[in-house]
C-alpha positions in Angstrom: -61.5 -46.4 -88.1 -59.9 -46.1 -84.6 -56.7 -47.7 -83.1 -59.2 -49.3 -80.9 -61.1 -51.0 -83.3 -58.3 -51.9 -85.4 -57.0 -53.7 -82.7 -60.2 -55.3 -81.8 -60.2 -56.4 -85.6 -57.1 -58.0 -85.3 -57.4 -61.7 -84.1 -54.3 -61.8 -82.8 -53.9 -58.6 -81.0 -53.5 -59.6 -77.9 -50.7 -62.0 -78.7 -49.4 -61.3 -81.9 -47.5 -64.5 -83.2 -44.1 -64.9 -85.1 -46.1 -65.9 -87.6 -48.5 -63.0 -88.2 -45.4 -60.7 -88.0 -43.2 -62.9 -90.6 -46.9 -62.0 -92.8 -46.7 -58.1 -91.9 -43.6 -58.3 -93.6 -44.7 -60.8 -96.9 -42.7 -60.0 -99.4 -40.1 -58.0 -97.6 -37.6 -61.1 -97.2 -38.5 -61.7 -93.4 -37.9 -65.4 -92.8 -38.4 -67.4 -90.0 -34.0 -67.9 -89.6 -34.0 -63.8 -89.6 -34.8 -64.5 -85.7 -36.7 -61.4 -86.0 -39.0 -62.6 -83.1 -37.6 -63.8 -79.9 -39.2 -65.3 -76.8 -40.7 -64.8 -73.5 -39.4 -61.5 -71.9 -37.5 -61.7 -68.3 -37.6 -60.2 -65.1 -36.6 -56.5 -64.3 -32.5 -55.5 -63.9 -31.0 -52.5 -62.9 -28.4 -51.6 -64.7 -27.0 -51.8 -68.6 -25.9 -55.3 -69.5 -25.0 -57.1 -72.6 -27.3 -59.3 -74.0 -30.7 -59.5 -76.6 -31.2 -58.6 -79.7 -33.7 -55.4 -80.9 -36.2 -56.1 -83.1 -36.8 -52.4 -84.9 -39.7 -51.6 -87.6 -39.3 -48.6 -89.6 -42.4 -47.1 -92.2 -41.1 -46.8 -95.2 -39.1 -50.2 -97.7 -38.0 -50.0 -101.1 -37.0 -52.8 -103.1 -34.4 -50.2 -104.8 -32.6 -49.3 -101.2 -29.2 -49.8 -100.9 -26.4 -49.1 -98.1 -24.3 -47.5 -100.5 -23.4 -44.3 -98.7 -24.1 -42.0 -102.3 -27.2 -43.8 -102.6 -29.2 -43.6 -98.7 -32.4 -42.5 -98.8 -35.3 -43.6 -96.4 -35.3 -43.5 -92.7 -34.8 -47.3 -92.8 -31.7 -46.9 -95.1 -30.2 -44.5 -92.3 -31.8 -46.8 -89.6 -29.3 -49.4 -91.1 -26.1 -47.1 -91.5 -26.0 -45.5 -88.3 -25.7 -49.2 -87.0 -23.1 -50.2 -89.6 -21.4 -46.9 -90.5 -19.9 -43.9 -88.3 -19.7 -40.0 -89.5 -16.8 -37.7 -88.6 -19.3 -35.6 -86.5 -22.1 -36.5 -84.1 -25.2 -34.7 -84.0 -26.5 -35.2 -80.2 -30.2 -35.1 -79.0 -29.5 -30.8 -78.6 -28.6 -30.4 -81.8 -24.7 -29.4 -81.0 -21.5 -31.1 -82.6 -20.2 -33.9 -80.5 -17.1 -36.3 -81.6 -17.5 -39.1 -83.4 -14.6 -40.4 -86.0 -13.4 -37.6 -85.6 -11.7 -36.7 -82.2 -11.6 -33.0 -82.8 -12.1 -30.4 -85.6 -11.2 -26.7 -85.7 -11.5 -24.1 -88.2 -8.6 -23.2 -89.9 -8.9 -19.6 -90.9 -11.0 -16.8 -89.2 -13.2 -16.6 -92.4 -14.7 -20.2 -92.2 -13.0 -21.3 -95.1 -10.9 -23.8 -94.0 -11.5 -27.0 -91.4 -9.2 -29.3 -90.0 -10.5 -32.6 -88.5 -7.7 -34.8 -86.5 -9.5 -38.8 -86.2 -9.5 -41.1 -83.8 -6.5 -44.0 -83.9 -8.3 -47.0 -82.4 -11.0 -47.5 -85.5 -11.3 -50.3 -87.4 -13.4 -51.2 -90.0 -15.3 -54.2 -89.8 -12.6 -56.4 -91.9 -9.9 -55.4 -90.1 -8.5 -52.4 -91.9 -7.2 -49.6 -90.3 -9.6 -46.3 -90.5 -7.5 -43.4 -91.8 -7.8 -40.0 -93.5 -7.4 -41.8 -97.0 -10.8 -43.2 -96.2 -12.4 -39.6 -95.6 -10.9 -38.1 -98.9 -12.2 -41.1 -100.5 -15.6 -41.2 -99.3 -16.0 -37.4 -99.8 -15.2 -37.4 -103.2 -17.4 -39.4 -104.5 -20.2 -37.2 -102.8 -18.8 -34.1 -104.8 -17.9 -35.8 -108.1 -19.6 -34.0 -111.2 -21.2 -37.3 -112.1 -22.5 -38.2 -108.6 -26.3 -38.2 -107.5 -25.7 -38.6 -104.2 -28.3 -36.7 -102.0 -25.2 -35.2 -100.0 -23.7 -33.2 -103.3 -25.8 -30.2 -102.4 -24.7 -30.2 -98.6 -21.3 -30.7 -99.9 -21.0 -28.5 -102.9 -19.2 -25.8 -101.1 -16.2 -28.1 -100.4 -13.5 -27.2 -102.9 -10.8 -29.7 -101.7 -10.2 -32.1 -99.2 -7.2 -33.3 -98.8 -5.3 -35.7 -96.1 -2.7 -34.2 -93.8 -1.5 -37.3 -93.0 -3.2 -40.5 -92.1 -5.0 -38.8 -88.8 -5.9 -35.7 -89.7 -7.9 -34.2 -92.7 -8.3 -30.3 -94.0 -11.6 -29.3 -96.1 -11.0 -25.9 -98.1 -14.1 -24.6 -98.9 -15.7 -22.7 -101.7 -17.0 -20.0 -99.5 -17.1 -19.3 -95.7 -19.5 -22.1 -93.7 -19.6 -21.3 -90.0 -21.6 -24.5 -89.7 -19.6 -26.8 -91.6 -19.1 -29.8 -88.9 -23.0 -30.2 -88.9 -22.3 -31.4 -92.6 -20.7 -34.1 -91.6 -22.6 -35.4 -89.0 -25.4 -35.6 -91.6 -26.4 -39.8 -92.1 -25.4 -39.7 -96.1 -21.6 -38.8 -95.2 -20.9 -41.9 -93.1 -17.6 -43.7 -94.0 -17.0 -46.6 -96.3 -13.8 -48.5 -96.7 -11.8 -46.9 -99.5 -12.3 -48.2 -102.7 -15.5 -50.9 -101.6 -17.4 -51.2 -104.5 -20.1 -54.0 -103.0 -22.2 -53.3 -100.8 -24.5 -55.8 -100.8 -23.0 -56.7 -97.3 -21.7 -53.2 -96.1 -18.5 -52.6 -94.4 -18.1 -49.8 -91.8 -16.6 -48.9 -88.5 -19.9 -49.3 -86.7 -21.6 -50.9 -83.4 -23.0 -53.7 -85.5 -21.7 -55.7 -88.3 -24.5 -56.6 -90.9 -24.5 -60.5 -90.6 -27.9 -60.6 -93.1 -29.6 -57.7 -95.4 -32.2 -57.7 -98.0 -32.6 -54.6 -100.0 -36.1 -53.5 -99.5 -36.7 -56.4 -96.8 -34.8 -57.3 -93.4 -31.6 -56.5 -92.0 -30.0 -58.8 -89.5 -26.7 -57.1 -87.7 -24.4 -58.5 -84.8 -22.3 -56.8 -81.9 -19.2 -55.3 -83.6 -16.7 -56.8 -80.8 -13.8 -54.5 -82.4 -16.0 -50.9 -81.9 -14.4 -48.1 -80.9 -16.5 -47.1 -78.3 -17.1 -51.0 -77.3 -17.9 -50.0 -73.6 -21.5 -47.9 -75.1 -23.2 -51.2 -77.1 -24.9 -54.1 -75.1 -26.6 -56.0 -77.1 -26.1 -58.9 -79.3 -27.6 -58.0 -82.4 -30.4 -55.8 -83.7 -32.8 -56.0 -87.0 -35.2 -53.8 -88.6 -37.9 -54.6 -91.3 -40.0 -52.0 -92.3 -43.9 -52.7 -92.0 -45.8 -49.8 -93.6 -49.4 -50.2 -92.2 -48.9 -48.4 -89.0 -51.8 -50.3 -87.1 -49.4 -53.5 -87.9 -46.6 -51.7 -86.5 -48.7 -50.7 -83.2 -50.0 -54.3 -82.9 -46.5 -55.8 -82.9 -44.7 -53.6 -80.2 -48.2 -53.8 -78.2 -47.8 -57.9 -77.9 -44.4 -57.7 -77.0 -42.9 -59.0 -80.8 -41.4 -55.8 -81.8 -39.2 -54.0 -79.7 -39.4 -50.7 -81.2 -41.7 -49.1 -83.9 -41.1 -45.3 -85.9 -43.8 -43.1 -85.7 -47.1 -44.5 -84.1 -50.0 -41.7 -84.4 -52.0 -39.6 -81.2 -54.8 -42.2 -81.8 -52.2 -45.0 -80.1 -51.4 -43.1 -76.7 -54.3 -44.1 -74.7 -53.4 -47.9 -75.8 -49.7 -47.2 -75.2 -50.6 -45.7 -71.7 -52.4 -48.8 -70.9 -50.3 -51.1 -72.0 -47.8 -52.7 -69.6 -46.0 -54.5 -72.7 -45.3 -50.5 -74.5 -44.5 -47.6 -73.9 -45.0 -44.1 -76.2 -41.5 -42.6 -77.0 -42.1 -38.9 -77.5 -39.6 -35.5 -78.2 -40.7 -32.1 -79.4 -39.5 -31.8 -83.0 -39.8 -29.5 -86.3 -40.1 -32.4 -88.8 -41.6 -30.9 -92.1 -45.0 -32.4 -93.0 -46.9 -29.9 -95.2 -48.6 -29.9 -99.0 -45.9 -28.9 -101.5 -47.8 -26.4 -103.9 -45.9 -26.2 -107.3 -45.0 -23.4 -108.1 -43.8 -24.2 -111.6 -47.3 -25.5 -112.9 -51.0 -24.3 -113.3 -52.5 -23.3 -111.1 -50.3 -23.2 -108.3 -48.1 -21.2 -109.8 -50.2 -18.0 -109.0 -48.8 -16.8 -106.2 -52.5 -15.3 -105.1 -54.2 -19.1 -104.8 -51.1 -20.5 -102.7 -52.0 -17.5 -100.5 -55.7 -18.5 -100.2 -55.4 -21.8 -99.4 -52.5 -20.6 -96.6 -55.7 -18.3 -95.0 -58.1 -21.4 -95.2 -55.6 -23.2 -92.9 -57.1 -23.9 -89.1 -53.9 -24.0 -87.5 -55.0 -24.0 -83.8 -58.0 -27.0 -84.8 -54.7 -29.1 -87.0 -52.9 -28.6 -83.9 -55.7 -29.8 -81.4 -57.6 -31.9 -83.4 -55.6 -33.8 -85.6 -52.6 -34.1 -83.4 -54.3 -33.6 -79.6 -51.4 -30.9 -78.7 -48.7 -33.2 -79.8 -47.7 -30.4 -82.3 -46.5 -26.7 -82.6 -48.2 -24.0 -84.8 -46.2 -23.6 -88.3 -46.3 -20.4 -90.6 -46.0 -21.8 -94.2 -42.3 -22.2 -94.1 -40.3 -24.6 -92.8 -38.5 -23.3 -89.8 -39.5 -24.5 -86.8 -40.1 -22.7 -83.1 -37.8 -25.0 -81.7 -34.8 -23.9 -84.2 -32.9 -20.8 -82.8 -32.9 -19.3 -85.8 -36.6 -19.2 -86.3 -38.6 -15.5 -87.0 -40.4 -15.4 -84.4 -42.2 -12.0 -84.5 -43.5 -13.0 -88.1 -47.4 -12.8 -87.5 -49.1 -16.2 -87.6 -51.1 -16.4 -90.8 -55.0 -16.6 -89.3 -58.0 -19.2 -90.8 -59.2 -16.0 -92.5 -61.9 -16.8 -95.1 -62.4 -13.7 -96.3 -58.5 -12.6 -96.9 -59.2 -16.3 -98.9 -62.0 -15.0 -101.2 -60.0 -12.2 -101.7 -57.1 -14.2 -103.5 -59.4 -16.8 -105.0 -61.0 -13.5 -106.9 -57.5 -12.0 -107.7 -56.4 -15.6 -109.1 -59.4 -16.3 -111.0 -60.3 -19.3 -108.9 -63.3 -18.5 -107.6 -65.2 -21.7 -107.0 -62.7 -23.5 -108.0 -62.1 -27.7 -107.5 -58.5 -29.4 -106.7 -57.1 -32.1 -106.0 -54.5 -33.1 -103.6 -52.7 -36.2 -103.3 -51.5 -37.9 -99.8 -50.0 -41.2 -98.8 -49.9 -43.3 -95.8 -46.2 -42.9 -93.9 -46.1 -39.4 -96.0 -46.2 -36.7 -92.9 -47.5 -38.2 -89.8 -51.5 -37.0 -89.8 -51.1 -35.0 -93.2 -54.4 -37.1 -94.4 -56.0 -36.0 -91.2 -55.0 -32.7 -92.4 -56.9 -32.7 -95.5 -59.8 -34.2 -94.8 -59.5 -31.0 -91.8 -59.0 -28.6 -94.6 -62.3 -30.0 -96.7 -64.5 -28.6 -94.4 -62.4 -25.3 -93.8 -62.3 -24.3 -97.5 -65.9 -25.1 -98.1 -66.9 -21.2 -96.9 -64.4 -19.5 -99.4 -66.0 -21.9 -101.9 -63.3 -23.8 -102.6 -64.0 -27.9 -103.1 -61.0 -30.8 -102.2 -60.4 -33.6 -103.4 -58.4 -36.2 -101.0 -57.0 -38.3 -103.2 -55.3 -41.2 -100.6 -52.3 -43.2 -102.7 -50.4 -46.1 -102.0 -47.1 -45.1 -99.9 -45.0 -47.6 -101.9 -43.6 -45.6 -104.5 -45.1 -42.2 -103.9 -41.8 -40.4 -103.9 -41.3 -41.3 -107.9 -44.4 -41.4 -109.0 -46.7 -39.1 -107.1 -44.5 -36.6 -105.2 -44.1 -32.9 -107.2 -45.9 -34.8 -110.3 -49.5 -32.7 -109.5 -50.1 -29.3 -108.4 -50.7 -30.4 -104.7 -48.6 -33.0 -103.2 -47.8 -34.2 -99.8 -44.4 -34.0 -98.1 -42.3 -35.3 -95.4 -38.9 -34.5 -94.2 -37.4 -35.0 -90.7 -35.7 -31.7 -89.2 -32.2 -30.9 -89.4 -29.5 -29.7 -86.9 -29.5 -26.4 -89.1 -32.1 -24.9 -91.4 -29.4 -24.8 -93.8 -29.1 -28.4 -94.6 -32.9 -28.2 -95.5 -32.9 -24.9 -97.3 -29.8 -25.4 -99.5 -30.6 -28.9 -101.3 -34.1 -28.8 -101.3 -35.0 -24.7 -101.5 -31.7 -22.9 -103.6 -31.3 -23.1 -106.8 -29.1 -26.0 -106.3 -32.0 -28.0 -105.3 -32.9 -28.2 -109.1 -35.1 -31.7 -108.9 -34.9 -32.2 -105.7 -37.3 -29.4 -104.6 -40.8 -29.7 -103.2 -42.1 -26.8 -104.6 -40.2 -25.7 -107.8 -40.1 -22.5 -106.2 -36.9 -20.7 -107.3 -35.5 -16.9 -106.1 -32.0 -15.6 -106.5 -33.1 -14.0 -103.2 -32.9 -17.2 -101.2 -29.7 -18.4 -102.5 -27.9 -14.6 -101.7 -29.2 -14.7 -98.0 -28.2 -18.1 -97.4 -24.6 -17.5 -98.4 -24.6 -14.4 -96.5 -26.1 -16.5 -93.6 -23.4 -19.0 -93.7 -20.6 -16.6 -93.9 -22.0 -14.8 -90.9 -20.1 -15.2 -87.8 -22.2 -12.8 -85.7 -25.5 -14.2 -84.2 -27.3 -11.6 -84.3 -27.0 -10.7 -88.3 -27.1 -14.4 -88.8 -30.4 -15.1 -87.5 -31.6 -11.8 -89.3 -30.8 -13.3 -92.8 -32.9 -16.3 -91.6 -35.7 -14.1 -90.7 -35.6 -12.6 -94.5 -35.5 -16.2 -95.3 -38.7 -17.1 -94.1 -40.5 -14.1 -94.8 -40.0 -14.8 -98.3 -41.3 -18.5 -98.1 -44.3 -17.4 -95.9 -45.6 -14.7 -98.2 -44.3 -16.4 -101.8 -43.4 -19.7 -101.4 -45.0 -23.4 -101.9 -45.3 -24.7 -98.6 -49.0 -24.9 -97.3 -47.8 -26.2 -94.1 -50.0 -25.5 -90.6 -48.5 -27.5 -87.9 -45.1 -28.9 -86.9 -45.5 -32.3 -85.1 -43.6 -34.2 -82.4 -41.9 -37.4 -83.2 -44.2 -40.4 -81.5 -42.7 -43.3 -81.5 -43.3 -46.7 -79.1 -41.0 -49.2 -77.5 -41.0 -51.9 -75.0 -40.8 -51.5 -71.9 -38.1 -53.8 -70.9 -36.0 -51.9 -73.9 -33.3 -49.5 -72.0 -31.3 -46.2 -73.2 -33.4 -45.5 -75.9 -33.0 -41.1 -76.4 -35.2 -40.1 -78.6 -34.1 -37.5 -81.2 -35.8 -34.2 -82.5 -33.9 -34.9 -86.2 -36.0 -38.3 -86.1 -35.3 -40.8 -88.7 -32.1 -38.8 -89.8 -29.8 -38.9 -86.7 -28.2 -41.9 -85.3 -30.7 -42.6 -82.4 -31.8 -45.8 -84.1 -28.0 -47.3 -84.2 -28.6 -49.0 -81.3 -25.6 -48.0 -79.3 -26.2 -47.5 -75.6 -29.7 -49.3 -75.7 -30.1 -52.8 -73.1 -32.8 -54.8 -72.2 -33.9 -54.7 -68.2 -33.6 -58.8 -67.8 
């Protein structure tokens, strides 16, 4: 069914009411007192000005979410904590290392093994306590305790010690040498706590916002933080998110004016967000990961010859016109994207080649064979599309698919890595590293997509990291991918943009090629033009 028709199913589209949205969101906790809707919109301004509150909806809630900085996981858990929290580091819309909590950082020693940090002295938290370098030791230690599951252990696993130099400055010795080390900590599961908090059913942090009302898995209502350290950057009052996971829901709300800004809307919205005077598309070039994990630890992906067939019965060029109308760039079964620097670019691009297919099929035994894959709504922006694409282009190497479409809620614990072919999602990172190392090393251990495990990839990335030159650095990388394109688990054909949508009287918004993982959600810098 189209957006068009969706809408034109809808009885309120045109003027979607408080009361439909509080029902998008049943059984997320969104009350009429969240003031998740607000009123008639005003007449055009010129420049930033306090006031308004921004109404955000995210794709993805979990009842189990918490803003417990070991425990972040979805895009509307770092939504949420880039408004409350702060990071040492700030990853800006070009990828580079800007200041944040952290005034200035420097390495140490010529070999990358040793960082100093010196913070900021006008941070508070948002009880009044003074932000010092205790707070940093404190908060990275429990990241790198033995016991901790926190999905930053594997970025931080290299850190041997960290230790306060007094109460503004902080030095990180490190295991081995990490040229990239700041990016770390401008990653969204390292923002800081208050030493020693333990509840965080109403999180504390040094943050724009202050959360006034949260309900794990349901709304989050946050006020202007009057005490922020950069005070002069935040306008508005307040801001709230609820995550709605029907995307059409999502579109419908920022189209009548009753959302103020929506995560990833689909190629099938623009012509209704160009034609809207309510909405506007929000759009950057990105490398977020959406692709079909193939497992490489059970039958019968685990022959090496069927992942390389079904990698030749990808139509790249038709994923990237068809299913995304250009909105996308061309990917090469590994998960380095044209836009990083480090990316290989004279590595062929694998061609729809049904014949190379057969040929693998024969060699794997597969030959006719039937499988199943399993997608979910909100799992990689057009991945179903994708499938039901890659049906039709299999069918000549005599291959049949199965799309089996599952519910989103839950997919991650239930579905995801539990069958040979699974969907995947994961925004891009400020360096391939922080992708590679927890979720493609050995370290990644559960935490992998694909299972696929070499002691090649672990050596090159250590070399990588340890490499000062450019030049030798980016040729590890290129080693890196060659291996994942010719062995690894990732059937992945197209790259695509971030598409979001806002209103149009909503100001500053910068949207970010890291997507749901930076800060661009935190609401810092944005105003309303009334």
């Amino acid at each position: 069914m189209t957006t068009d028709n969706l809408l034109a199913k809808t009885p309120a589209a045109a003027a979607l009411s408080r009361r439909h949205v509080l029902q998008l969101g049943a059984g997320l906790g969104i009350g009429a007192a969240s003031g998740l809707l607000l009123g008639p919109k005003g007449a055009l301004a010129q420049s930033p000005h306090k006031g308004g509150v921004a109404r955000i909806a995210t794709e993805i809630s979990d009842a189990t979410a918490s803003l417990d900085p070991i425990k972040i996981l979805t895009n509307t858990d770092i939504a949420r904590a880039f408004q409350i929290y702060n990071t040492l580091v700030r990853i800006d819309e070009k990828l580079q290392v800007q200041p944040a909590l952290a005034e200035s950082f420097e390495m140490a020693k010529p070999d990358a093994t040793e960082w100093v940090f010196k913070l900021r002295r006008d941070v508070t938290f948002h009880n009044g306590k003074t932000f010092t370098s205790s707070d940093v030791v404190w908060n990275i230690n429990r990241h790198i305790d033995k016991k901790s599951e926190s999905r930053a252990k594997s970025l931080l696993s290299g850190v041997r010690e960290v230790k306060a130099d007094g109460p503004e400055t902080v030095r990180f010795v490190l295991n081995a040498p990490n040229v990239d080390f700041p990016v770390v900590l401008g990653m969204p599961f390292v923002v800081m706590a208050p030493e020693g908090q333990t509840d965080f059913s109403m999180p504390i942090g040094t943050g724009p916002f202050q959360m006034k009302e949260y309900t794990p898995g349901g709304t989050s209502s946050a006020v202007r933080y009057d005490g922020y350290w950069n005070a002069d950057a935040v306008f508005l009052d307040g801001i709230e998110v609820v995550a709605i996971a029907e995307p059409a829901n999502r579109l419908n709300a920022v189209l009548a004016g009753d959302l103020d800004f929506i995560m990833s809307t689909d190629v099938a919205s623009l012509p209704l967000l160009d034609r809207s005077t309510v909405a506007e598309k929000v759009f950057v070039r990105a490398g977020q990961i959406v692709a079909i994990a193939m497992m490489c630890k059970q039958a019968p992906t685990n022959n090496n010859d069927l992942r390389l067939a079904l990698k030749y019965l990808q139509d790249r060029e038709r994923v990237r016109t068809s299913v995304y109308k250009g909105f996308a760039q061309i990917a090469n079964d590994h998960p380095v994207s044209p836009i990083d620097p480090v990316y290989f670019a004279d590595l062929p691009i694998r061609p729809y080649d049904v014949d190379k297919a057969r040929f693998h099929l024969k060699k794997a035994g597969m030959e006719n064979a039937s499988l199943e894959v399993y997608v979910a709504p909100g799992v990689g922006p057009g991945l179903i599309d994708q499938m039901l694409l890659f049906q039709q282009t299999a069918a000549p190497a005599g291959l049949k698919i199965k799309v089996n479409q599952v519910p989103g809620a839950g997919y991650w614990g239930s579905v995801a890595g539990k069958h040979p072919l699974t969907s995947t999602h994961s925004n891009m990172r400020p360096r391939a590293d922080l992708f590679w190392t927890p979720y493609m090393s050995s370290k990644a251990g559960a935490a992998s997509d694909t299972g696929f495990v070499d002691s090649r990839i672990d050596n090159l990335l250590d070399a990588a990291r340890a490499e000062v030159d450019v030049a030798k650095r980016k040729q590890h990388w290129c080693d890196l991918q060659t291996i994942i394109h010719e062995e690894g688990g990732y059937m992945e054909a197209a790259f695509p943009d971030y598409l979001h949508a806002k209103s149009r009287r909503l100001q500053g918004v910068v949207a970010h090629p890291m997507g749901g993982l930076s800060n661009f959600l935190s609401g810092e810098g944005w105003w309303f033009n009334d």
